[in-house]
N, C-alpha and C positions, 0 to 999 in steps of 0.2 A: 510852104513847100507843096508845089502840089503833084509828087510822085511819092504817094501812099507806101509804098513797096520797099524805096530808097529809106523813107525818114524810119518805117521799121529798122529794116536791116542798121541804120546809126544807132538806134537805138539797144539794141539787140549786141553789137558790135562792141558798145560803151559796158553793157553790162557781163559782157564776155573776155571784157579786158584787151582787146585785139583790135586792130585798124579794121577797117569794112572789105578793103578788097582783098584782106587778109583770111579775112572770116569765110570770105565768100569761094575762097580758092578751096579750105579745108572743109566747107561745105557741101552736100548737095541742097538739092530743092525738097526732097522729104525731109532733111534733117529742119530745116526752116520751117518747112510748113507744119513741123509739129509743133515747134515752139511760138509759132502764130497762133494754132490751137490751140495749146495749152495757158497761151494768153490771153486769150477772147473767155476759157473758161473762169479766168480770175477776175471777168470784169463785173463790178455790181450789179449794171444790167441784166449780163446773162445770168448771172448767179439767181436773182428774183423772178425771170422768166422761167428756169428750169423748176425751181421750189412752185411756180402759180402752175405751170404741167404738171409735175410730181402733186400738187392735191387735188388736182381735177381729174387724176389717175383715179387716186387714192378716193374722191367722191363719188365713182361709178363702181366702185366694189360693194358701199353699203347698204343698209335699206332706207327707206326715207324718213322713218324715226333716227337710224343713226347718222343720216345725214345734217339732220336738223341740229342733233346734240353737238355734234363734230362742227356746224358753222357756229353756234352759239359758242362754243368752247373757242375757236378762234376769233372772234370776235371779242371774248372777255380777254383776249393774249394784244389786242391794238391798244 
């Protein structure tokens, strides 16, 4: 299928319990595009992308003794 938009919206529609063009009448376009966000947030991908930001946050707050402790400490967590 290659309209991206459509095989969402089936899918989205299945799990909404409602026919698509059913869906799509009681819908707007914000109400969708949340639930596209809020499903892009559930994907493994983004979820290990956000966590590898969040400690490269997290590694410009310390000094570079606790930077060191903090990668050796994640290192012994692989």
């Amino acid at each position: 299928m290659r309209r991206p938009f459509r095989r969402y919206a089936i899918g989205l529609s299945l799990r909404m319990g409602m026919p698509v063009n059913q869906m799509i009448e009681v819908m707007d376009s914000a109400d969708i595009g949340e639930y596209i966000a809020f499903d892009m947030t559930q994907d493994s991908d983004f979820i290990d992308r956000y966590k590898q930001e969040k400690d490269r946050e997290f590694a410009k707050t310390l000094t570079p003794e606790q930077h060191e402790a903090w990668l050796l400490s994640r290192l012994g967590d692989a």
